[in-house]
PAKOL-877729 format. One record per residue (C-alpha): residue in one letter; x, y, z. Coordinates in steps of 0.02 Angstrom, whole numbers, padded with zeros to 5 digits, always signed. Layout:
N
AXYZ/...
// end
This chain:
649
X-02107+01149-01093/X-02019+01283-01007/X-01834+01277-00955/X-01797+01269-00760/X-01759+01389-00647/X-01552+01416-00658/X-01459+01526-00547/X-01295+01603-00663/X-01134+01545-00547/X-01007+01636-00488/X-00855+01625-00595/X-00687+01552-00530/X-00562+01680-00497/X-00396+01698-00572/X-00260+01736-00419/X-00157+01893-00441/X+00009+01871-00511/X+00163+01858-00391/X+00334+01881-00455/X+00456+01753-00471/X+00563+01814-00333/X+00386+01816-00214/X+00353+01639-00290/X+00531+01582-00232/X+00527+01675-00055/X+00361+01617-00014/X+00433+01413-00090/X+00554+01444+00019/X+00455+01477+00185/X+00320+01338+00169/X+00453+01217+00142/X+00588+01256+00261/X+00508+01369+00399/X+00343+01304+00418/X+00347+01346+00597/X+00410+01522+00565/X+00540+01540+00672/X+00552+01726+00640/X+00415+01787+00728/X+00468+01831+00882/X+00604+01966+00803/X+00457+02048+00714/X+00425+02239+00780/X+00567+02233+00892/X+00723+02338+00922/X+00897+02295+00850/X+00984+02276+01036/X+00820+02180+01063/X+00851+02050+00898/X+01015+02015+00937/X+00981+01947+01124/X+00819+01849+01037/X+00924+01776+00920/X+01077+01720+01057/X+00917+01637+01152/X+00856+01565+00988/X+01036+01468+00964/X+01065+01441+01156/X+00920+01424+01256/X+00993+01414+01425/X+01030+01609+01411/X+00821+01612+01410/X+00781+01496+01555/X+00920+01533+01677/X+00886+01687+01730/X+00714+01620+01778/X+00789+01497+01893/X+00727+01454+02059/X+00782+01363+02196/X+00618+01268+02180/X+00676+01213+01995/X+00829+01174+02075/X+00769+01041+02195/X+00669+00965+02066/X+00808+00936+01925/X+00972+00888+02085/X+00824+00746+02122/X+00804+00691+01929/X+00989+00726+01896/X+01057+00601+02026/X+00917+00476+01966/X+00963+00489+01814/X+01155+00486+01861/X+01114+00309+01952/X+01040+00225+01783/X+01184+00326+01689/X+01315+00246+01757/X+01287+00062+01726/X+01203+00103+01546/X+01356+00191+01493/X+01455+00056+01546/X+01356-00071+01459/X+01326-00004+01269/X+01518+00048+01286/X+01532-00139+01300/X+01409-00182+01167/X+01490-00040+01060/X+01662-00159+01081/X+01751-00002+01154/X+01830+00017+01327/X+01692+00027+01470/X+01756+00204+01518/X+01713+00277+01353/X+01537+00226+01407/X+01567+00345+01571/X+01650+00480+01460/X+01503+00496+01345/X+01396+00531+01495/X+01481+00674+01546/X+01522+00815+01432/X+01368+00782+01300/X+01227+00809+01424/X+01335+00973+01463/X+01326+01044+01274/X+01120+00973+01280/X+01085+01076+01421/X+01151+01218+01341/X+01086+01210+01171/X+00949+01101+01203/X+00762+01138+01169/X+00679+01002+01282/X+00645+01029+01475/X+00616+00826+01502/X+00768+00748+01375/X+00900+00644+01470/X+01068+00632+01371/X+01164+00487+01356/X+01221+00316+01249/X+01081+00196+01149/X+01110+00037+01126/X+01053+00019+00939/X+01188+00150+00888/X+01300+00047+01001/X+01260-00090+00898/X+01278-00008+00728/X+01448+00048+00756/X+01504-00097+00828/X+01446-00215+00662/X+01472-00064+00537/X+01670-00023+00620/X+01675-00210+00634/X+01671-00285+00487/X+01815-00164+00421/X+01930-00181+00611/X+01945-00297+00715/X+01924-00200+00902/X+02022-00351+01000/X+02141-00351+00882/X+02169-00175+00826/X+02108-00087+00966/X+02163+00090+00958/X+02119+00104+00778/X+01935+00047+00805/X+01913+00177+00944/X+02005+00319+00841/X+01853+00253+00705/X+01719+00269+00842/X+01759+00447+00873/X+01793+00490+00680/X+01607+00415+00654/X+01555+00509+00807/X+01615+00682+00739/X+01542+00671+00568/X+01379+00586+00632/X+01363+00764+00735/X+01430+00867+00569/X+01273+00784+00494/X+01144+00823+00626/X+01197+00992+00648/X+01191+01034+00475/X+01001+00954+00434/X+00964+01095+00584/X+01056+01243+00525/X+00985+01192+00336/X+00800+01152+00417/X+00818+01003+00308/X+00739+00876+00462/X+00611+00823+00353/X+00736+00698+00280/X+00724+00601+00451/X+00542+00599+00417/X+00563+00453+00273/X+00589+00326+00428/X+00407+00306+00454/X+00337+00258+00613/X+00328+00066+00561/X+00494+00079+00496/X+00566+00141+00682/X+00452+00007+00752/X+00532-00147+00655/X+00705-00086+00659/X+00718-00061+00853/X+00629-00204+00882/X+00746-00307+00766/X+00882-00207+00837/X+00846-00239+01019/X+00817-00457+00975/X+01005-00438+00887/X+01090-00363+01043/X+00991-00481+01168/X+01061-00612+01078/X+01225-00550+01063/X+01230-00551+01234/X+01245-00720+01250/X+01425-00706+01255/X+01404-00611+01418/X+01279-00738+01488/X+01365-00887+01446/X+01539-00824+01505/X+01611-00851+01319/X+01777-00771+01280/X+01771-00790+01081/X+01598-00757+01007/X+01530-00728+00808/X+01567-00542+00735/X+01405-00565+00630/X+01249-00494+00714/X+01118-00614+00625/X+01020-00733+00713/X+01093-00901+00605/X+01304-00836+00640/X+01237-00812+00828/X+01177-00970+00859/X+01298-01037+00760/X+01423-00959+00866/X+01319-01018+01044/X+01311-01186+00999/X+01474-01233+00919/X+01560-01187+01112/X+01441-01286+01209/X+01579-01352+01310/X+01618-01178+01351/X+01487-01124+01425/X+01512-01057+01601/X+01369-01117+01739/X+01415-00994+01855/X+01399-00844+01731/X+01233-00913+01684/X+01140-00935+01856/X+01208-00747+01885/X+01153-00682+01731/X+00994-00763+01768/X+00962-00695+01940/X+01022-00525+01888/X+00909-00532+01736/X+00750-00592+01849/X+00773-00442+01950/X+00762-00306+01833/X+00634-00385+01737/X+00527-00382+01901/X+00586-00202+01938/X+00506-00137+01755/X+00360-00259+01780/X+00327-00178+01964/X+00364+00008+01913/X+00254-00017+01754/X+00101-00063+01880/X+00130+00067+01997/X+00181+00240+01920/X+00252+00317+02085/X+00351+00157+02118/X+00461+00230+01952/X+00637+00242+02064/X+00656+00063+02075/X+00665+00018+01905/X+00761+00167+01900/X+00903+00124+02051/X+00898-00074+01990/X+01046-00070+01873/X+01160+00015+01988/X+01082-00106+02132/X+01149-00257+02021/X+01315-00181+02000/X+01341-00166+02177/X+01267-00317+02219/X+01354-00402+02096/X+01529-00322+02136/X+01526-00361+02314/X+01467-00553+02280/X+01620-00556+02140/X+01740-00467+02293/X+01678-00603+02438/X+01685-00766+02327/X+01808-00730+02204/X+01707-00819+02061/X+01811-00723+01941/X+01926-00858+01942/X+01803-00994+01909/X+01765-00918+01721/X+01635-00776+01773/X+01713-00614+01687/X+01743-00451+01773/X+01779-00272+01696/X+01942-00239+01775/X+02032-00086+01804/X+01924+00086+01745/X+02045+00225+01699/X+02015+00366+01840/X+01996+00543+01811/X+01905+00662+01659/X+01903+00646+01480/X+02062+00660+01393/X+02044+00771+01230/X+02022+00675+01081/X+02045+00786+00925/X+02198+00727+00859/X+02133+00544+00877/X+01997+00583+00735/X+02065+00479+00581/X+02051+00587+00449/X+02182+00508+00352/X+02139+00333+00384/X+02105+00232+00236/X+01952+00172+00322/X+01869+00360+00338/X+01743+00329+00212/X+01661+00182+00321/X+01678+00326+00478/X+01565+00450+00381/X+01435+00306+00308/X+01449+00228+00493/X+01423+00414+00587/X+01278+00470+00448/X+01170+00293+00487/X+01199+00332+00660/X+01149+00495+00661/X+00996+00490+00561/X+00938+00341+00688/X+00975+00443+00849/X+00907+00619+00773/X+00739+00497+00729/X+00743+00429+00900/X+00787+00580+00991/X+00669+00711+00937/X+00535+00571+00938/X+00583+00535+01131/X+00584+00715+01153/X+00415+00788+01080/X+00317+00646+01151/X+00373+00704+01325/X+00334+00870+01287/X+00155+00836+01251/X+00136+00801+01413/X+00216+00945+01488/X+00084+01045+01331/X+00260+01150+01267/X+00320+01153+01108/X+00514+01081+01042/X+00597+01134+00890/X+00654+01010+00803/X+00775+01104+00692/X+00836+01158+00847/X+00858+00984+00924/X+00940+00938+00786/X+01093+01081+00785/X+01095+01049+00967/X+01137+00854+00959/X+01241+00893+00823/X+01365+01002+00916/X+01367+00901+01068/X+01420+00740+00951/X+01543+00857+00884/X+01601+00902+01049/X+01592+00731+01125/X+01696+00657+00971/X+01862+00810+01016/X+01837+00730+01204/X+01818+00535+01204/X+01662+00507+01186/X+01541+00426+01054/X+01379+00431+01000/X+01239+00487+01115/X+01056+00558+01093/X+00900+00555+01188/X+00850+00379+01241/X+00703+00352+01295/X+00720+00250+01451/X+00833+00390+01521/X+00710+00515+01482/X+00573+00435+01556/X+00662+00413+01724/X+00689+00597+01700/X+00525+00625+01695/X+00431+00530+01820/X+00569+00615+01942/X+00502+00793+01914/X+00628+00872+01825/X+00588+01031+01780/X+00715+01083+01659/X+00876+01038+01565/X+00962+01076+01708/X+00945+00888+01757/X+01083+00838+01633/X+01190+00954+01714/X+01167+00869+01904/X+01197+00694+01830/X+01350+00768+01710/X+01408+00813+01866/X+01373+00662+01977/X+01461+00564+01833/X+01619+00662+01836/X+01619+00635+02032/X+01633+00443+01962/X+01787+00480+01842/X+01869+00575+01988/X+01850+00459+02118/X+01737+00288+02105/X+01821+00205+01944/X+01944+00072+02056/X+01767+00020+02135/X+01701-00026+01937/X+01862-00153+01959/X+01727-00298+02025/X+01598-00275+01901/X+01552-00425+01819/X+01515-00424+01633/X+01368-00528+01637/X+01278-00407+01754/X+01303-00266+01600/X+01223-00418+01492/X+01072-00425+01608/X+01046-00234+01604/X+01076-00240+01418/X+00946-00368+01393/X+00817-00289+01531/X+00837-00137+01428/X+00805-00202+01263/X+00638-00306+01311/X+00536-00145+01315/X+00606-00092+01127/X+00523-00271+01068/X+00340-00147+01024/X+00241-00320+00987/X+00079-00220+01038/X+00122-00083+00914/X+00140-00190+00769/X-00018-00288+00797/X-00075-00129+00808/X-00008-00097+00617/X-00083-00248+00572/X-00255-00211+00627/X-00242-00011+00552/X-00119-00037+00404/X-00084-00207+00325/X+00043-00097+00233/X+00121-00032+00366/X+00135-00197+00447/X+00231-00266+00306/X+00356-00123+00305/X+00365-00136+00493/X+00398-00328+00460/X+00517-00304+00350/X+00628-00203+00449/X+00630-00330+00588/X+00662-00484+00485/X+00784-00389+00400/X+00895-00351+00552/X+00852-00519+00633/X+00909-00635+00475/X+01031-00499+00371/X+01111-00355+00466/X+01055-00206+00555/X+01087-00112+00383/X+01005-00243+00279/X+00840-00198+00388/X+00854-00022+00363/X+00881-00006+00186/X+00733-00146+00150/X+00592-00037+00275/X+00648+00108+00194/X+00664+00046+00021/X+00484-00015+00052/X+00412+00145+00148/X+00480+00254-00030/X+00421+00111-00147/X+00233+00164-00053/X+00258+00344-00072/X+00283+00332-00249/X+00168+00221-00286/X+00030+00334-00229/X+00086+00470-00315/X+00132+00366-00489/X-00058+00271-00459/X-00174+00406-00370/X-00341+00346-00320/X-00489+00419-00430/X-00678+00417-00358/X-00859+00403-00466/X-00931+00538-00353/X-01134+00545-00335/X-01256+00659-00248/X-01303+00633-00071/X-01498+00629-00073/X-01605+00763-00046/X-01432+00881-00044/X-01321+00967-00152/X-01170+00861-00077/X-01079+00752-00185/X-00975+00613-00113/X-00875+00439-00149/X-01015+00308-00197/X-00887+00187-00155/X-00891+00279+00047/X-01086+00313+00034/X-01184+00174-00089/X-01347+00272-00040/X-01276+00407-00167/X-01344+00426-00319/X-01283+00450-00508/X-01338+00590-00597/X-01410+00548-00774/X-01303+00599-00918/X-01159+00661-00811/X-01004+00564-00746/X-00912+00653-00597/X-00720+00602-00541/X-00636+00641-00420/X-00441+00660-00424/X-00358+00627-00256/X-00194+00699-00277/X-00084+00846-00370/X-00054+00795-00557/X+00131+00784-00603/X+00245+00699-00729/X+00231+00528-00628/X+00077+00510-00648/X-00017+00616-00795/X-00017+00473-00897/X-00102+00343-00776/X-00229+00457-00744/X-00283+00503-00921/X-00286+00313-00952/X-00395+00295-00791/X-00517+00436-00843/X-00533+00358-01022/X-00572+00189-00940/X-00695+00269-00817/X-00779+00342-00968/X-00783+00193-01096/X-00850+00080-00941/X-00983+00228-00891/X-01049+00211-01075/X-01045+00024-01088/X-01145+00018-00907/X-01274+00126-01002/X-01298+00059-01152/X-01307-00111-01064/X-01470-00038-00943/X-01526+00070-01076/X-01505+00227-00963/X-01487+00409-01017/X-01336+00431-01119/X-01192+00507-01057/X-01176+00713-01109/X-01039+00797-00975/X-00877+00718-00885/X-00838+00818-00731/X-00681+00831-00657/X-00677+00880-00471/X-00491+00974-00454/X-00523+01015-00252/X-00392+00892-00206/X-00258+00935-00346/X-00154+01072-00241/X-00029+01092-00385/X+00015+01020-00568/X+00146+01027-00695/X+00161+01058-00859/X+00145+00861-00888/X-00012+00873-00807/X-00088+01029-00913/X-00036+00920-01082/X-00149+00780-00979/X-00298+00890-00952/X-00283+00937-01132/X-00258+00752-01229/X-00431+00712-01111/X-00515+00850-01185/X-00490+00818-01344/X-00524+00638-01281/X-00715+00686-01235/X-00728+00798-01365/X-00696+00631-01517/X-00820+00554-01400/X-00954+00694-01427/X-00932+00742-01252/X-00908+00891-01137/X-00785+00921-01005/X-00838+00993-00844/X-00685+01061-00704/X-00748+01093-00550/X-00657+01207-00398/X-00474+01192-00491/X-00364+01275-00348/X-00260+01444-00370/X-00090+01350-00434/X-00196+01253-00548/X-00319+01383-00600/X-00175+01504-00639/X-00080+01394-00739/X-00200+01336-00849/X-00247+01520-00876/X-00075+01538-00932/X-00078+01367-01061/X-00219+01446-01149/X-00317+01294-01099/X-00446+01409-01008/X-00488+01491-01187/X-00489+01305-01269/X-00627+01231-01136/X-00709+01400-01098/X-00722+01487-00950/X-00908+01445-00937/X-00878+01262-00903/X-00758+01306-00748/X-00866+01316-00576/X-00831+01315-00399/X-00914+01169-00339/X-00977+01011-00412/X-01139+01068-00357/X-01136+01218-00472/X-01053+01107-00615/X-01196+01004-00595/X-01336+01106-00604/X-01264+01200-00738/X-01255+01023-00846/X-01437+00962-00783/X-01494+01140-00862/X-01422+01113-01019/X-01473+00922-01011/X-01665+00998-00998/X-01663+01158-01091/X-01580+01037-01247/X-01725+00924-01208/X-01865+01061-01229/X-01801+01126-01397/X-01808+00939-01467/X-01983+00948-01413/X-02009+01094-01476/X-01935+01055-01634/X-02025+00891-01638/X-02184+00984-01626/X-02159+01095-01745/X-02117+00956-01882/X-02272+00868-01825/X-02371+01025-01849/X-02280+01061-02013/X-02321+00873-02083/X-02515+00882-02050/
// end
């Protein structure tokens, strides 16, 4: 019987050598300028570089000389649309932040200024968030009272401010922003909407007209808090906050139906302020129990430097407080900001983003004002009212400091529980229920983590939340790299394809051969668990023979197309499961090992050990090269069985 026909393979190459110094530049590149920033200065003049690199680090110094008046009209629209839903949310998370409502109005002023300077994001609206209002206000706290120790707790709020924007600027300059990516999508999901259900129900106190409410932000000190003053509760604040509430619900609901309608959900906040400050000014309810904001401090914002508590003893719960917060408004900020430019089909840096919310924290902490990023609600407003580029933030900085000049006795009316109702309005669209039953259907995983967060928040604290998703969401990511998947691969009839029998039953095994399939780079966490898995896939591949009396099992093949990298841990893994197969009276196959891989097990010797003739580019070739020797072994026992027979008569 004649052998069959068998085409010699190519061999797998061996990369050139780079040198350590190459090895570390080119490290370097992958993993913190994937984008390659540096591009643009290629092939250009020295005068040229250094105006590149001023546009690079302050973009308005590229897009204002292209201004029109055309961009013009657009953004003065956006700007004072913005301005209008500016003004009451600044006043309201200054409120929920516990500090004085004008640091709200402050913080809307001279941050969008830095933004538009050194922002990379034509559509981002600057401005205050209520779930880093929250934060500081149960982080700050728990350690000072802000009724009782005022001026402290505010000099805390701008020390937590500055080094919050220290922070964010320095993940830019580093391009270390891959950090922020370890709060997963389900994560940011669970915690705002566990965040927003904590600050709707902290404002109760607003609704209710209480004067003393609970400092915890859990759901059981809440209504523990609500109930216990029952004969405190205010009617009149109530039915307001009620009314008030109604209304901008119905605003979202009716801009949400129709698109172009967007300016009245928009306009409504300011609306209720107004409203709400001329029906406080006619009937004088304020002295029947329903709370109003009182005087507003007029003109700009004072400098703030040497209020930045350096020495306090209570600086290390500043820099803890301003790091939470910033990694939560970087997350929500360049999120807010790269969906929008999707739309818009340009491209943001998020490096970039990052340095420029940094500096404007940094700024905004040396001139009263606290934390701020991109929220999303702004930006959208921004959006559906044309703006056209950061120049927005600049009309509405500017309406706002025509308010600190000149409107801040009219703010005198106000009545808390309208900021309550835009606080709560506000918050209902963070509650994503249709994004976590959307988890649940994709990723029962995810939904857990997502869970988590929001139970977390709800029942512990807002920091209890985040440190359970993202103890959870890390727990996941090692465990699938400690516990990689492995795949029995088989061949695809009437093909030379080789997939997962577990994706495609209709695949075949190929007699006498076992093929795996490792799903992930071998390292030090998990070289171990795999040689234990390929042992066990082995011992169970021979029991399932012997039990069906197949064709005994000759060649193990290992398909390396997935393993991008490995370790030394991982080489002393590849060579315990050779010797493995070999005590079994087997041989190992490797099939398409990658250039990291390839090249260091060139360098282990282990090459030399299995031979470079059982190394092949594709399971394909591995295969056919093991069904030839399966055959050609076959014919010589024939042959030699012959020839005994022959011999014998």
């Amino acid at each position: 019987m004649g052998n069959p026909c068998y085409e010699c393979p190519l061999p797998v190459a061996i990369p050139p050598e780079k040198t350590f110094l190459e090895s570390v530049k080119l490290g370097i590149k992958e993993t913190l300028f994937p984008d390659d920033p540096f591009r643009q200065f290629k092939n250009q003049p020295a005068s040229r570089k250094f105006i590149l690199g001023i546009q690079y680090f302050v973009p308005i110094l590229e897009w204002a000389p292209r201004y029109t008046f055309e961009l013009f009209k657009a953004d003065l629209i956006a700007g004072i649309t913005i301005a209008s839903l500016a003004v009451p949310q600044g006043i309201s998370y200054a409120s929920l932040a516990s500090l004085p409502p004008i640091i709200g109005l402050y913080s809307s002023f001279v941050p969008p200024l830095v933004y538009a300077m050194l922002g990379s994001s034509k559509d981002l609206a600057v401005g205050t968030v209520a779930v880093a209002s929250l934060l500081i206000s149960s982080m700050l706290g728990k350690e000072v009272n802000p009724n009782e120790n005022a001026k402290l707790y505010v000099q805390l709020a701008f020390t937590a401010t500055f080094f919050s924007g220290v922070f964010q600027a320095a993940l830019g300059f580093l391009r270390l922003g891959f950090i922020v990516d370890f709060l997963s999508h389900a994560t940011i999901v669970g915690f705002m909407g566990g965040a927003a259900t904590v600050v709707c129900l902290q404002q109760l106190k607003g609704i209710l007209g209480l004067v003393r409410f609970s400092h915890g932000t859990d759901l059981v000190s809440v209504m523990r808090s609500v109930f216990s003053q029952t004969h405190q509760w205010r009617w009149e604040s109530g039915v307001l906050g009620c009314c008030f509430l109604f209304f901008l619900v119905l605003t979202r609901y009716v801009s949400k139906r129709k698109p172009c309608l967007f300016w009245i959900n928009a306009m409504a906040p300011l609306i209720c302020i107004i409203v709400g400050s001329v029906f406080v000014y006619l009937t004088h309810v304020e002295k029947h129990g329903v709370q109003v904001i009182g005087n507003l401090k007029k003109g700009l914002n004072p400098v703030s430097v040497s209020e930045l508590a350096f020495g306090s003893p209570y600086l290390g719960t500043a820099i803890k407080t301003g790091i939470i917060t910033g990694v939560i408004a970087l997350a929500e900020g360049v999120a807010v900001g790269r969906s929008f430019a999707m739309f818009k089909n340009y491209h943001i840096d998020g490096n970039k983003e990052m340095i420029a919310f940094g500096m404007m924290n940094i700024a905004g902490s040396c001139t009263s004002c606290y934390l701020t990023t991109g929220p999303f609600s702004r930006t959208a407003v921004n959006f559906n009212a044309g703006c056209k580029t950061a120049g927005s933030n600049i009309v509405m900085a500017a309406a706002v400091m025509v308010t600190l000049l000149f409107l801040t006795p009219l703010f005198y009316y106000v009545p808390v529980v309208v900021l309550s109702s835009i606080i709560i309005a506000a918050m209902l669209g963070l509650i994503d229920y249709e994004a976590a039953i959307g988890l649940w259907k994709v990723d029962k995983c995810d939904f857990v983590v997502c869970m988590s967060a929001y139970i977390g928040v709800v029942f512990g604290s807002v920091e209890t939340g985040l440190i359970i998703a993202v103890a959870i969401s890390l727990l996941r990511m090692l465990l699938s790299v400690a516990r990689p998947r492995t795949f029995l691969l088989g061949n695809i009839p009437n093909s030379m394809i080789f997939r997962s029998i577990d994706q495609y039953p209709v695949a075949n095994n190929v007699p006498g051969v076992l093929i795996l399939q490792i799903d992930t780079p071998i390292y030090f966490a998990n070289a171990n668990y795999l040689r234990e898995r390929i042992s066990r896939w082995i011992y169970e591949e021979e029991e399932k023979l012997k039990s069906t009396g197949g064709s005994s099992l000759q060649y193990v093949i290992l398909d390396l197309s997935a393993v991008g990298s490995t370790d030394t841990s991982g080489i002393s893994m590849l060579k315990e499961v050779k010797k493995n197969i070999d005590r079994r009276g087997l041989r190992l196959v490797l099939a398409n090992p990658r250039s990291e891989v390839i090249k260091k097990l060139g360098k282990s010797k282990f090459i030399e050990s299995i031979g470079q003739e059982w190394i092949y580019l594709t399971v394909g070739e591995a295969v056919a090269a093991c069904n030839f020797k399966i055959h050609a072994s076959k014919s010589n026992n024939q042959v030699a069985d012959e020839l005994d027979a022959h011999n014998n008569v």
